[in-house]
Every structure is written in C-alpha cells, then in structure tokens.
N, CA and C atoms of all chains as a GROMACS GRO file, in nm:
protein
  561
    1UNK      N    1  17.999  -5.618  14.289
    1UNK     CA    2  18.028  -5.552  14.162
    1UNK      C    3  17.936  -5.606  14.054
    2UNK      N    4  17.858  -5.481  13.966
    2UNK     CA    5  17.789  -5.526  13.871
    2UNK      C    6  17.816  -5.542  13.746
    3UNK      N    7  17.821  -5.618  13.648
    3UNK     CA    8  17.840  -5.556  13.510
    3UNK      C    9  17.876  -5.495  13.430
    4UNK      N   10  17.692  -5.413  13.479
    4UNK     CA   11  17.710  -5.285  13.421
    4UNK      C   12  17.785  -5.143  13.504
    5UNK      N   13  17.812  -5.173  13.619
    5UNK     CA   14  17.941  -5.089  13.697
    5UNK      C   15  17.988  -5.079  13.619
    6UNK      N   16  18.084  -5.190  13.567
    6UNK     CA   17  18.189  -5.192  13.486
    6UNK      C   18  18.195  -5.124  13.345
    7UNK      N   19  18.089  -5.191  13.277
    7UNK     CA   20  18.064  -5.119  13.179
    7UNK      C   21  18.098  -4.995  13.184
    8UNK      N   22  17.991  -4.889  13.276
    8UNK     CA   23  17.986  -4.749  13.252
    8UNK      C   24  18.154  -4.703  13.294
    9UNK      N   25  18.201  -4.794  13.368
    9UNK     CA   26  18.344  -4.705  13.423
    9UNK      C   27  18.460  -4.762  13.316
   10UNK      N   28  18.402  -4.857  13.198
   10UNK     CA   29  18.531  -4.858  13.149
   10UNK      C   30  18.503  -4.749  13.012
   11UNK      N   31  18.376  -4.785  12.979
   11UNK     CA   32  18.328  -4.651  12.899
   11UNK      C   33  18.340  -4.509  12.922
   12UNK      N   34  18.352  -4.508  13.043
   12UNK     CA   35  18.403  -4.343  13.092
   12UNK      C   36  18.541  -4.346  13.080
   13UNK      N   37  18.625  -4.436  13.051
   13UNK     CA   38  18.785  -4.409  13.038
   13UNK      C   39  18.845  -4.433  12.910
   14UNK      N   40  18.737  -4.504  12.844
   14UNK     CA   41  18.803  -4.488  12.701
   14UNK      C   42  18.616  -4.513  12.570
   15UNK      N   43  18.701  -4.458  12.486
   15UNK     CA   44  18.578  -4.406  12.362
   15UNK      C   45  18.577  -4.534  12.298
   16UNK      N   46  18.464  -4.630  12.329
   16UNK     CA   47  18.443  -4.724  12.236
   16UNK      C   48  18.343  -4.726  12.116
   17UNK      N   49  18.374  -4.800  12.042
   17UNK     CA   50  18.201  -4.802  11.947
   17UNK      C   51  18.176  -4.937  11.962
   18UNK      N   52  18.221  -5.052  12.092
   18UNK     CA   53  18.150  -5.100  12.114
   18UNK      C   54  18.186  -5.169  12.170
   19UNK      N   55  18.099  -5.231  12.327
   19UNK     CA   56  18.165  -5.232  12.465
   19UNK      C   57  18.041  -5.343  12.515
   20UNK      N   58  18.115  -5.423  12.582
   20UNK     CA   59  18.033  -5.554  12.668
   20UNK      C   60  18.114  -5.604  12.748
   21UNK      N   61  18.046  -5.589  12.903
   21UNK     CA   62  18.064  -5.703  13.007
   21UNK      C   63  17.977  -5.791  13.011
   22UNK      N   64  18.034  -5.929  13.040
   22UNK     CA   65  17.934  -6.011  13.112
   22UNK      C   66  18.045  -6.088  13.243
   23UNK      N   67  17.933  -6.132  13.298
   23UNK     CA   68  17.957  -6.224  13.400
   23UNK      C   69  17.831  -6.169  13.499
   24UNK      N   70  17.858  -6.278  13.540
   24UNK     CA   71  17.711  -6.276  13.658
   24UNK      C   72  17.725  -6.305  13.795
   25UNK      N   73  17.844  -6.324  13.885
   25UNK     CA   74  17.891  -6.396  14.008
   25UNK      C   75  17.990  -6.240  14.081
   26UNK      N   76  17.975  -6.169  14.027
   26UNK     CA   77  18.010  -6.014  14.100
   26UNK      C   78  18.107  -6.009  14.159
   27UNK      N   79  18.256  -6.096  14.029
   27UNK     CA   80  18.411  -6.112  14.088
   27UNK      C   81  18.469  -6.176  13.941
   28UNK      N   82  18.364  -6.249  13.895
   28UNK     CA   83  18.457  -6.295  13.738
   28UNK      C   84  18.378  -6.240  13.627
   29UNK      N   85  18.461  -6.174  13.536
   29UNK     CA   86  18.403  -6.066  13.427
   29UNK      C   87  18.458  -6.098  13.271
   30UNK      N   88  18.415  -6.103  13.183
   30UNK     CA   89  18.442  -6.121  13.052
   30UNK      C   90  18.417  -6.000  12.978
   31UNK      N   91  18.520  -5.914  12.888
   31UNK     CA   92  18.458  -5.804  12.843
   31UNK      C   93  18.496  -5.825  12.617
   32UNK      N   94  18.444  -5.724  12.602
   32UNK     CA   95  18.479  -5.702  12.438
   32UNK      C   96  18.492  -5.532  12.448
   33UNK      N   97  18.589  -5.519  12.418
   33UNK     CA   98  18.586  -5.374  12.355
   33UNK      C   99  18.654  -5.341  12.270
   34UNK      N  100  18.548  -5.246  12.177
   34UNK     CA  101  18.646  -5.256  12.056
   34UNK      C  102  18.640  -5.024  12.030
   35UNK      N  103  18.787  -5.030  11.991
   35UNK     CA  104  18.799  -4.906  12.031
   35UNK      C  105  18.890  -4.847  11.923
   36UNK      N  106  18.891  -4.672  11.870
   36UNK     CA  107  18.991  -4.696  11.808
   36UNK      C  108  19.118  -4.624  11.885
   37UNK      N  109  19.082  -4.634  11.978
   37UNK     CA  110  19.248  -4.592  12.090
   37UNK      C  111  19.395  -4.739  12.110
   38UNK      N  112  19.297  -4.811  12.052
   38UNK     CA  113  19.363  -4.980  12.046
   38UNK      C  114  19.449  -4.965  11.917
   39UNK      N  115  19.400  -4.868  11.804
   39UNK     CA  116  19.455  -4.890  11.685
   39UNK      C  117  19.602  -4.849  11.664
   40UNK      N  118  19.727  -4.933  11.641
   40UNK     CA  119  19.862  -4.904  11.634
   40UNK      C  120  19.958  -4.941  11.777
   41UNK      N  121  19.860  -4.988  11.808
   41UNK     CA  122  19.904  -5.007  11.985
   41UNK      C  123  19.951  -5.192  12.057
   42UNK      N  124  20.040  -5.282  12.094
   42UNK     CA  125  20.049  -5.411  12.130
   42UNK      C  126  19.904  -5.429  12.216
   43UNK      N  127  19.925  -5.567  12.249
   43UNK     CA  128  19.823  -5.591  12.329
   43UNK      C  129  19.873  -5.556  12.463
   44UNK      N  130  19.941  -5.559  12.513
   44UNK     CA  131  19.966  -5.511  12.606
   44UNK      C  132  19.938  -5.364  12.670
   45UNK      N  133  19.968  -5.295  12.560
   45UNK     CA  134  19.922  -5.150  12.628
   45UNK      C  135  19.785  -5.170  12.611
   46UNK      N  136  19.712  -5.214  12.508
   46UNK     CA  137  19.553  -5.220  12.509
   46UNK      C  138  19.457  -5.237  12.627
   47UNK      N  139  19.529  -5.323  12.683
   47UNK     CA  140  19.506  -5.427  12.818
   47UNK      C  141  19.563  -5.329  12.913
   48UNK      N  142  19.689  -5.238  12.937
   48UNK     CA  143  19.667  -5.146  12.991
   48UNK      C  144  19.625  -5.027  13.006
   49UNK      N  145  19.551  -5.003  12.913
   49UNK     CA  146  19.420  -4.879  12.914
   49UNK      C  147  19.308  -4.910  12.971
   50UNK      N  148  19.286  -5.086  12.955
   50UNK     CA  149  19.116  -5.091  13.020
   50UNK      C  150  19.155  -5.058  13.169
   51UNK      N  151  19.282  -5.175  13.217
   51UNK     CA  152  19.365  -5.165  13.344
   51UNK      C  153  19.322  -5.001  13.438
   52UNK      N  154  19.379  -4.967  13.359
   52UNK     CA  155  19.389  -4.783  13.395
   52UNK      C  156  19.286  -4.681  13.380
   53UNK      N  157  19.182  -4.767  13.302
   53UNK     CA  158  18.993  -4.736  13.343
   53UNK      C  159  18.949  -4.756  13.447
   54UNK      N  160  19.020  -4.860  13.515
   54UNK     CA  161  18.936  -4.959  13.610
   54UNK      C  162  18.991  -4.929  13.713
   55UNK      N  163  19.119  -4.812  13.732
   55UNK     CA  164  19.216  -4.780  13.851
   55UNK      C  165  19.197  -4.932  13.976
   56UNK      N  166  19.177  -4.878  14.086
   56UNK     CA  167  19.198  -4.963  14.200
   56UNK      C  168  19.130  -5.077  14.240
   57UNK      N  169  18.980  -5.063  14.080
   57UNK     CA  170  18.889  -5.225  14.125
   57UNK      C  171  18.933  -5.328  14.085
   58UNK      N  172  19.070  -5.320  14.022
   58UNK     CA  173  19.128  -5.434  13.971
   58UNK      C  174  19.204  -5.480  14.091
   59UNK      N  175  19.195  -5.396  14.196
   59UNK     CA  176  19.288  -5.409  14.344
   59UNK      C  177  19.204  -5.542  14.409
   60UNK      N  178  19.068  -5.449  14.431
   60UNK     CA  179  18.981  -5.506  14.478
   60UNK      C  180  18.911  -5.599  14.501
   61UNK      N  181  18.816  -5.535  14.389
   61UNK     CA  182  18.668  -5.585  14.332
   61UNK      C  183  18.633  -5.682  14.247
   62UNK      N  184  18.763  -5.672  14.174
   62UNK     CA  185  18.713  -5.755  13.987
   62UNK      C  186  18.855  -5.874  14.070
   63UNK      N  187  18.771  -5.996  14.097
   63UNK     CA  188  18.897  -6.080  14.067
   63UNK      C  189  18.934  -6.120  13.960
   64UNK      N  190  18.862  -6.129  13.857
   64UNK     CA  191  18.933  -6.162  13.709
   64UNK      C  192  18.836  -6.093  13.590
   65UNK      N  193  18.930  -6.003  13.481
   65UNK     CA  194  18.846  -5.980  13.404
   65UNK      C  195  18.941  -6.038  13.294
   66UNK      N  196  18.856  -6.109  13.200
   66UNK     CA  197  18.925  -6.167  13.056
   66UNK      C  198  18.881  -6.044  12.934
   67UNK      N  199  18.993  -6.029  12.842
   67UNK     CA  200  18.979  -5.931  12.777
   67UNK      C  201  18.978  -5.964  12.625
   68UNK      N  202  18.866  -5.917  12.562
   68UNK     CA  203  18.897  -5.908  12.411
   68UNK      C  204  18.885  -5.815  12.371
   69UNK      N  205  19.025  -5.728  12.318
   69UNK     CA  206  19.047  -5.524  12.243
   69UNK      C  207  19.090  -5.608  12.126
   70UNK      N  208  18.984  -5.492  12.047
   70UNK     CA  209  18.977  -5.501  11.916
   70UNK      C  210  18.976  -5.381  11.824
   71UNK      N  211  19.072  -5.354  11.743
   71UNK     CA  212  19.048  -5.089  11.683
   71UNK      C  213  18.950  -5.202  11.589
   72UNK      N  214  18.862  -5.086  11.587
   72UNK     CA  215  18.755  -5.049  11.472
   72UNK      C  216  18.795  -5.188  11.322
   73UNK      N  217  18.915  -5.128  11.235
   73UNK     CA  218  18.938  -5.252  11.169
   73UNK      C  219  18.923  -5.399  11.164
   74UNK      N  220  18.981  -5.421  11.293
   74UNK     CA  221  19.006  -5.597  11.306
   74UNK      C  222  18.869  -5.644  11.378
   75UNK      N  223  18.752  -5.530  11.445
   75UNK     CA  224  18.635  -5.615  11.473
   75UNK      C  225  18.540  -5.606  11.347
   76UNK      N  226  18.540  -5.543  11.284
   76UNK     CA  227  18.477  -5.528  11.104
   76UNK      C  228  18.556  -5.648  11.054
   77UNK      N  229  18.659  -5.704  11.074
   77UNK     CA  230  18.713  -5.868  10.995
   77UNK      C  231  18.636  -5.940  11.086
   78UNK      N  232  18.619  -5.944  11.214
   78UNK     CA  233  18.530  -6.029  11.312
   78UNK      C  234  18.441  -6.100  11.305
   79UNK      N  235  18.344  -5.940  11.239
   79UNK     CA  236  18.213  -5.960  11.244
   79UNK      C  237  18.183  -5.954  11.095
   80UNK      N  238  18.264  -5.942  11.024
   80UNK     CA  239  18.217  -5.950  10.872
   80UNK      C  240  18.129  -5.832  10.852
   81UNK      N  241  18.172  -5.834  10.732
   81UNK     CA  242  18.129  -5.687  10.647
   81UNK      C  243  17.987  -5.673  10.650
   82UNK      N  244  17.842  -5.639  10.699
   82UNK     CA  245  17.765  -5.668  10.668
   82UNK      C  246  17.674  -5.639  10.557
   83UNK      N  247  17.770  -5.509  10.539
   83UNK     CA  248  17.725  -5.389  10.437
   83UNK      C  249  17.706  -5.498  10.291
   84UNK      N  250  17.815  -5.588  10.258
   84UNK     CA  251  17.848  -5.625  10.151
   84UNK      C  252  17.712  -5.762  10.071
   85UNK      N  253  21.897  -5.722  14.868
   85UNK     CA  254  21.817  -5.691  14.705
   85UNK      C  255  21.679  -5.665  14.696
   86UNK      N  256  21.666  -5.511  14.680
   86UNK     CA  257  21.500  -5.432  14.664
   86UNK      C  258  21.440  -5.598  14.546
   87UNK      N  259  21.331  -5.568  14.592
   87UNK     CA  260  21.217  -5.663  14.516
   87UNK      C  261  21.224  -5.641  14.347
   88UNK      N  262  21.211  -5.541  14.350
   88UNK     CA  263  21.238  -5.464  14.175
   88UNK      C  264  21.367  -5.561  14.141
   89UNK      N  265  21.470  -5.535  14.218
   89UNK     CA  266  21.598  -5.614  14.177
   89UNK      C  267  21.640  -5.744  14.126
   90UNK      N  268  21.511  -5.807  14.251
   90UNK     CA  269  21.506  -5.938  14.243
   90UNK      C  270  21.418  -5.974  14.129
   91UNK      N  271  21.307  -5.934  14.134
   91UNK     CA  272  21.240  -5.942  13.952
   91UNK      C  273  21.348  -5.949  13.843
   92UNK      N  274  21.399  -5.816  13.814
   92UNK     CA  275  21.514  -5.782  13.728
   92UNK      C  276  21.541  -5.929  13.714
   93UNK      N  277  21.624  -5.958  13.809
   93UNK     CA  278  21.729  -6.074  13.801
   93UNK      C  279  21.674  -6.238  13.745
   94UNK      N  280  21.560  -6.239  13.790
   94UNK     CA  281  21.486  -6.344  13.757
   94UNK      C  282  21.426  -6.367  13.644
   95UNK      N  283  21.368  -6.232  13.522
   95UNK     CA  284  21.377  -6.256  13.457
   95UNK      C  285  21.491  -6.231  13.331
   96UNK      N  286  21.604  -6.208  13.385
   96UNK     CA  287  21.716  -6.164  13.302
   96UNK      C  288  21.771  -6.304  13.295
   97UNK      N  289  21.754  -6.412  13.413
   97UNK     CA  290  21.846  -6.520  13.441
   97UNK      C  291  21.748  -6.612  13.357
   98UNK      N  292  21.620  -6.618  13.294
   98UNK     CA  293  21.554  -6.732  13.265
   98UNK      C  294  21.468  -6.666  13.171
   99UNK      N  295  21.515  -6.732  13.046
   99UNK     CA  296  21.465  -6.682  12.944
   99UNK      C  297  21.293  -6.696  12.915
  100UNK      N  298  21.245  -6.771  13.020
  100UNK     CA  299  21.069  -6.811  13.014
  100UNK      C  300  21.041  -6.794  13.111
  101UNK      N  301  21.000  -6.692  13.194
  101UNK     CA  302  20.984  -6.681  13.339
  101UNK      C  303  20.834  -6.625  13.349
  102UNK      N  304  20.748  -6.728  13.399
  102UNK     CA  305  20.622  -6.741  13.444
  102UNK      C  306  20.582  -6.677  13.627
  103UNK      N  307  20.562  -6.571  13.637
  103UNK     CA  308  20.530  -6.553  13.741
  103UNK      C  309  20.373  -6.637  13.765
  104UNK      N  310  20.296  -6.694  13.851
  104UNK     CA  311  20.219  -6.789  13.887
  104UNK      C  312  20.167  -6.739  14.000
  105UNK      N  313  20.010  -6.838  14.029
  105UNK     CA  314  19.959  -6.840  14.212
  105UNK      C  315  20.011  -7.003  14.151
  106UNK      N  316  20.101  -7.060  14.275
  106UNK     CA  317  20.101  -7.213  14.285
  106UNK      C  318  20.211  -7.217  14.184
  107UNK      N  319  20.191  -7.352  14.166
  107UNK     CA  320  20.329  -7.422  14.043
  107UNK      C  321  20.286  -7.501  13.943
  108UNK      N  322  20.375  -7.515  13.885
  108UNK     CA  323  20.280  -7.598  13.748
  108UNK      C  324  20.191  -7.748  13.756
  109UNK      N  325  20.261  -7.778  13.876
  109UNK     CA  326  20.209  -7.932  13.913
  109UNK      C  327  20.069  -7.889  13.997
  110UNK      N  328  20.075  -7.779  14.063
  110UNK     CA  329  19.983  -7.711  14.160
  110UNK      C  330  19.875  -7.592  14.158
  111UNK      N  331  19.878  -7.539  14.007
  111UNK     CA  332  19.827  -7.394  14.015
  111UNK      C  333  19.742  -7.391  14.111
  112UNK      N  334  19.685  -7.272  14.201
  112UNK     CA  335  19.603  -7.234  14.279
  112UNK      C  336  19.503  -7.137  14.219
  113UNK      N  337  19.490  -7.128  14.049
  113UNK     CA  338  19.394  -7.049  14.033
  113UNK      C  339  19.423  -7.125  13.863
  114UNK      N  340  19.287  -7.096  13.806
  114UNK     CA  341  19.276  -7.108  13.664
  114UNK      C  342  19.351  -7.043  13.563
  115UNK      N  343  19.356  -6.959  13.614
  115UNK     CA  344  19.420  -6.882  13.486
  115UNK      C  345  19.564  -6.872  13.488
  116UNK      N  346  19.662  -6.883  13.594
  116UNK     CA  347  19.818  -6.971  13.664
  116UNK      C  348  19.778  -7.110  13.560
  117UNK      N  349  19.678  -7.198  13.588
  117UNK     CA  350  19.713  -7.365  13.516
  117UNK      C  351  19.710  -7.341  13.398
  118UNK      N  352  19.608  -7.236  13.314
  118UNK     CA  353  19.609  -7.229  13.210
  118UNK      C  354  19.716  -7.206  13.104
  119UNK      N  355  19.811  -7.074  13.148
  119UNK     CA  356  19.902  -7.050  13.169
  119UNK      C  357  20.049  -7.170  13.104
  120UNK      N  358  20.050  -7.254  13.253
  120UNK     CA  359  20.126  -7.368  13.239
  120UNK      C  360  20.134  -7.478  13.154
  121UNK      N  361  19.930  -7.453  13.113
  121UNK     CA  362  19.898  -7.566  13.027
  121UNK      C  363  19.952  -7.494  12.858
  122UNK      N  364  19.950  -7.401  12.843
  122UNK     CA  365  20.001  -7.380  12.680
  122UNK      C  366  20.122  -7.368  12.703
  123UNK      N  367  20.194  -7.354  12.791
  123UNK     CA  368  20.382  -7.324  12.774
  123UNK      C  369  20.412  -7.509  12.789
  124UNK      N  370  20.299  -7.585  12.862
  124UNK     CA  371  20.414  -7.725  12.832
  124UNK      C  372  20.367  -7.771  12.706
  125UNK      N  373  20.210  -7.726  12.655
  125UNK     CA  374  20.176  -7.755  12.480
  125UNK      C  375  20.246  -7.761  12.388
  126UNK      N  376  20.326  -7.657  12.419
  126UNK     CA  377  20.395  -7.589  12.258
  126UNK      C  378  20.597  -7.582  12.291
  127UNK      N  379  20.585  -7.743  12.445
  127UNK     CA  380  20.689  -7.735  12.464
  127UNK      C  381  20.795  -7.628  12.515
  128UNK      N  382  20.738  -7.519  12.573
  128UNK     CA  383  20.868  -7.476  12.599
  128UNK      C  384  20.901  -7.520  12.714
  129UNK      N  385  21.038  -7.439  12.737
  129UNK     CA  386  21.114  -7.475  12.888
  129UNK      C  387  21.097  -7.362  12.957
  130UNK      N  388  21.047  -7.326  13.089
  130UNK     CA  389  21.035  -7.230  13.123
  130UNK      C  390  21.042  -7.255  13.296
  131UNK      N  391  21.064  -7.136  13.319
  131UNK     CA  392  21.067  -7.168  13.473
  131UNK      C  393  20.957  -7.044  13.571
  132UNK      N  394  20.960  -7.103  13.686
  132UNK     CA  395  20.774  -6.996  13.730
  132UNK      C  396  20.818  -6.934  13.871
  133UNK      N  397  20.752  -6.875  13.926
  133UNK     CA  398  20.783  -6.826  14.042
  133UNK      C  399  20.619  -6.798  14.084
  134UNK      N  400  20.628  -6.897  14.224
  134UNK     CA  401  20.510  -6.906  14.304
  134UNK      C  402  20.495  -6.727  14.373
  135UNK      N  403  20.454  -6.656  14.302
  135UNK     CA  404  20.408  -6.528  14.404
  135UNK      C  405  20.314  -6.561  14.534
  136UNK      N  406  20.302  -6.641  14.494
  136UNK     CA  407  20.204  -6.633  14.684
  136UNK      C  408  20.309  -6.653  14.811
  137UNK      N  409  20.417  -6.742  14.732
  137UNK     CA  410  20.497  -6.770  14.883
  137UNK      C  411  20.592  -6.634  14.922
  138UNK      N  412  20.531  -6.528  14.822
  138UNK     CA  413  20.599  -6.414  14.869
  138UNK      C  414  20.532  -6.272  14.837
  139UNK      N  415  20.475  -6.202  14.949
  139UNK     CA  416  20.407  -6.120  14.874
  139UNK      C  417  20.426  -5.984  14.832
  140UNK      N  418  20.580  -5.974  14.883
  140UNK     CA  419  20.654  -5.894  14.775
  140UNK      C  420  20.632  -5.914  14.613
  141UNK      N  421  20.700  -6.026  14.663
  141UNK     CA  422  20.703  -6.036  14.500
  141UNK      C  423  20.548  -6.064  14.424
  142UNK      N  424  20.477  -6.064  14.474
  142UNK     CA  425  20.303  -6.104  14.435
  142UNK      C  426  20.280  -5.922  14.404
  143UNK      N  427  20.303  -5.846  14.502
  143UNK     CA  428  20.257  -5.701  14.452
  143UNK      C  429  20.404  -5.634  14.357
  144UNK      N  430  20.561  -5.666  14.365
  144UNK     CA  431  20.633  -5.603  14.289
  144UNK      C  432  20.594  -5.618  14.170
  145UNK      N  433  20.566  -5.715  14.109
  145UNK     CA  434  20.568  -5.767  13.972
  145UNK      C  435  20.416  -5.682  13.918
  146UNK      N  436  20.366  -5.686  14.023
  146UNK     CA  437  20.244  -5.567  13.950
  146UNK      C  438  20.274  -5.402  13.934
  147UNK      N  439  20.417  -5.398  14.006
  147UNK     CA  440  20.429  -5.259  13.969
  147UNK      C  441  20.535  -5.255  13.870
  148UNK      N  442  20.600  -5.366  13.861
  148UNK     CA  443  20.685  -5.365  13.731
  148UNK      C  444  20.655  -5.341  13.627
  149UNK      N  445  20.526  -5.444  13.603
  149UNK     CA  446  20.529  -5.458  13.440
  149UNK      C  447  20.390  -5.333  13.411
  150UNK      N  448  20.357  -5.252  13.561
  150UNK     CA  449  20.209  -5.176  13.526
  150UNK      C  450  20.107  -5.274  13.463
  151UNK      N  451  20.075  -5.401  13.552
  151UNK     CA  452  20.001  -5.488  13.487
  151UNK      C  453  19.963  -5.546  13.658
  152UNK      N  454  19.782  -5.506  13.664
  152UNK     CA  455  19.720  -5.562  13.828
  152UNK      C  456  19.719  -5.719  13.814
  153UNK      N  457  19.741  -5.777  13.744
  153UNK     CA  458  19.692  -5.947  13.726
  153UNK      C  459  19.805  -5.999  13.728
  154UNK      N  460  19.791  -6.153  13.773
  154UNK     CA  461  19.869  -6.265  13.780
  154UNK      C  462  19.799  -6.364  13.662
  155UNK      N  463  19.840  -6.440  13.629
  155UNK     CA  464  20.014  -6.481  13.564
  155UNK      C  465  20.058  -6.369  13.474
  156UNK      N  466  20.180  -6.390  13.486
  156UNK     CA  467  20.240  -6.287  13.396
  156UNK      C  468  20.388  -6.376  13.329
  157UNK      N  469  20.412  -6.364  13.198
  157UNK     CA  470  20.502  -6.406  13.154
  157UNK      C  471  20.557  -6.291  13.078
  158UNK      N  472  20.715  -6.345  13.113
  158UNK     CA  473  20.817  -6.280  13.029
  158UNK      C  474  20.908  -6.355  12.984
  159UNK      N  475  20.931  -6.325  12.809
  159UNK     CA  476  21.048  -6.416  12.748
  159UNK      C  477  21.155  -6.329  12.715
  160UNK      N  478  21.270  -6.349  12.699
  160UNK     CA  479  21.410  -6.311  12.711
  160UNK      C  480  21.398  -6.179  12.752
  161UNK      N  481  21.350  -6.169  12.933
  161UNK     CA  482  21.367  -6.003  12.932
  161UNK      C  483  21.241  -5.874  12.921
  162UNK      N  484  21.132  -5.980  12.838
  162UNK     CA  485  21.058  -5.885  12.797
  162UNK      C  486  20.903  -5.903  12.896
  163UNK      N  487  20.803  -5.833  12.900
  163UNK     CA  488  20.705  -5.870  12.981
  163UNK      C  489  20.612  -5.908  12.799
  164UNK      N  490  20.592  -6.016  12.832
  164UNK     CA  491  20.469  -6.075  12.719
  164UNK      C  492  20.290  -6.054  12.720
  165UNK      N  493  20.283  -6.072  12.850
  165UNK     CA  494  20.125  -5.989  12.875
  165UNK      C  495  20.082  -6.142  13.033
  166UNK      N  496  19.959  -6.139  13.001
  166UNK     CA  497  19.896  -6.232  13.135
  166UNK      C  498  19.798  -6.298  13.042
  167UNK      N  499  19.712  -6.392  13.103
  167UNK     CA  500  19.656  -6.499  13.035
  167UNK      C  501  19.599  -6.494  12.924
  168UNK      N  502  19.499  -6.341  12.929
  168UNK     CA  503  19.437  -6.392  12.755
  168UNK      C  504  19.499  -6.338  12.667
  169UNK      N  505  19.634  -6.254  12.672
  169UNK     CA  506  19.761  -6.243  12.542
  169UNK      C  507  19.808  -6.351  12.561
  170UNK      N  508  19.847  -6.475  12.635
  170UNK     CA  509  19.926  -6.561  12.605
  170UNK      C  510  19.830  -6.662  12.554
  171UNK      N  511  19.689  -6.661  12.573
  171UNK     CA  512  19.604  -6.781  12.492
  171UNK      C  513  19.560  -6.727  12.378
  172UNK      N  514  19.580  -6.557  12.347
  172UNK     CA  515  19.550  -6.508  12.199
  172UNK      C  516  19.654  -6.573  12.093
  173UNK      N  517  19.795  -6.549  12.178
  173UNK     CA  518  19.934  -6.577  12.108
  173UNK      C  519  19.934  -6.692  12.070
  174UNK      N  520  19.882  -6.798  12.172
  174UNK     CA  521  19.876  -6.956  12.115
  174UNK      C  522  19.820  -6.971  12.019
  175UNK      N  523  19.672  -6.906  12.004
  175UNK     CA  524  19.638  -6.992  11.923
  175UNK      C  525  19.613  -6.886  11.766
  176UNK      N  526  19.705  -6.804  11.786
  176UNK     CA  527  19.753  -6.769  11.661
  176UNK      C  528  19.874  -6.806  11.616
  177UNK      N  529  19.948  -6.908  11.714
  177UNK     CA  530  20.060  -6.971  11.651
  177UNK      C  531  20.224  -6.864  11.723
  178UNK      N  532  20.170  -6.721  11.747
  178UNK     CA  533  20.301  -6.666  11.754
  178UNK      C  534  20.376  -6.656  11.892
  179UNK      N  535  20.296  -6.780  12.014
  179UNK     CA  536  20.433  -6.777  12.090
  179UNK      C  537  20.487  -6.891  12.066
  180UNK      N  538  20.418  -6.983  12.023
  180UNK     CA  539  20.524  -7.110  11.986
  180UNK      C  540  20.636  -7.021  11.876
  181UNK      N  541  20.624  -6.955  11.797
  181UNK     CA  542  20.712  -6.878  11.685
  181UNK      C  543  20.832  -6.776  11.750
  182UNK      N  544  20.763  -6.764  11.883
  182UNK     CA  545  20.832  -6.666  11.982
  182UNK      C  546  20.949  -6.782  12.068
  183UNK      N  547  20.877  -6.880  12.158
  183UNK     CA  548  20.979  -6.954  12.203
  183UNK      C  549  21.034  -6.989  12.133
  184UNK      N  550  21.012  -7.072  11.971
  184UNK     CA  551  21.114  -7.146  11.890
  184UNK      C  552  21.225  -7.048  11.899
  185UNK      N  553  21.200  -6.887  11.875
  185UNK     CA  554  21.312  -6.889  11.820
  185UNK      C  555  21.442  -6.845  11.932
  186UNK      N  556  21.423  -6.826  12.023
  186UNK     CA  557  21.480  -6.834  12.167
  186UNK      C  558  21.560  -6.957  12.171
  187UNK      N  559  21.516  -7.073  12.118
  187UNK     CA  560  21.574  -7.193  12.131
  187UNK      C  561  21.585  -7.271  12.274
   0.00000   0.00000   0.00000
C-alpha cells in the first residue's frame, strides 16, 4: 500500500481542501484532512467518514492510520490567518 | 450470550472499559500501551479487555461501535473513540474532565 493509494481513495470519498498521507513502510500511515463535511460533527463520526472512505483496507492493508480532521474553521486557527 | 451481548454487558458493568491487544502491564501493540499510558496519567480506574484472547470479541467490538481499529474506549456506556481521540482528549484536558466527573 502506497500513500498516495490512500490519498486518492480517501479523496474520492470525501471533499477536502486539504488532504495528506504520509508514511513510508506500506502498513503505518499518518494523515491530515481537513474538510468541511467534519464541520458540526464529534470526532468520532469524523474518524468514521475517513473509516468508510477506506471501506475494507482498514480490514486489510492499512495496519494503522493516525488521524488529524480538521472543518475548514479550526485548520485556519492552525495555520494562522495568513491573509492578516 | 451473542458477543454483541457480552460487549453490552462489559461496558455497562465498568464505567472505563478499554478494549486492548494485550494488557496494561503487556500491550502487544503501540497504540493499546499508549492508550493505557494516558488512562493511568490522568489516574483513572479503568478496566481492559484483551481482544486477542478472543476473537469474537476482537471483530464484535468493531461492529459495535462501526469503528475498524483497536483500542477502543468507552466511559459510562458510551464509545469515546480509539487512540488519536483519546490522545487529542488528553491533551486538551477533556478526558481527565470526563473521568473526573464519573468519579
């Protein structure tokens, strides 16, 4: 499993404006996505939308992915305003 | 008692119930010790259940809570999330705010 597998298949299940895997050992994965389908939602369901992107490679393929969901708002506090 | 049942019961009977790979003295995976390591941090009392020595219960609990990953914690009843909601929660302070008030 690559990466960018991941990438494109979690991007095909949900609308981010802005999306990163890493890991490099093709079983442990670190992601960021920041989305506004996250917005109004626990972490829990957040975490089950990527879940439910990723259908059965979470069975599989991905032995561990660590997650950071973030709506639109709270990664603009993140990353600071740059505009300003 | 269906597996579902036995979940039910386990976390209805224990108000901190850590599903785990291994035990707290033992995890068998990082993210199980990690787990163990912020619930004895912030003091709570909690009790775990080794899913490997059963693998019912290793795949029920993934269809319970609609969650593919291990560890999984639940406090009074509720499913709380798996490792990086419970190390977000730490270290924003709100499961220590969560166990306190459980008592």
């Amino acid at each position: 499993m690559h990466k960018e597998d991941i990438k494109k298949i979690i991007g095909k299940g949900i609308s981010c404006s802005y999306l990163e895997v890493m890991g490099d050992d093709g079983a442990h994965f670190e992601t960021i996505v920041v989305s506004d389908e996250f917005a109004g939602i626990n972490r829990v369901a957040r975490h089950q939308l990527v879940y439910k992107a990723l259908g059965d490679l979470m069975k599989e393929k991905i032995h561990a992915l660590s997650m950071k969901l973030y709506d639109v708002n709270e990664w603009k506090n993140i990353k600071g305003d740059s505009s300003k | 008692m269906s597996t579902q049942d036995k979940i039910k019961t386990m976390i209805q009977e224990n108000k901190v119930m850590l599903f785990m790979k291994g035990d707290r003295k033992f995890p068998q995976c990082g993210f199980s010790g990690m787990a163990c390591q912020i619930l004895d941090h912030i003091e709570a009392s909690y009790t775990t259940n080794n899913v490997l020595e059963d693998n019912n219960i290793r795949e029920g609990i993934k269809e319970f809570s609609n969650w593919p990953t291990i560890p999984q914690l639940y406090i009074n009843g509720e499913f709380v999330g798996g490792a990086d909601i419970m190390r977000e929660m730490f270290e924003s302070g709100e499961l220590k705010k969560l166990i306190d008030q459980i008592g």
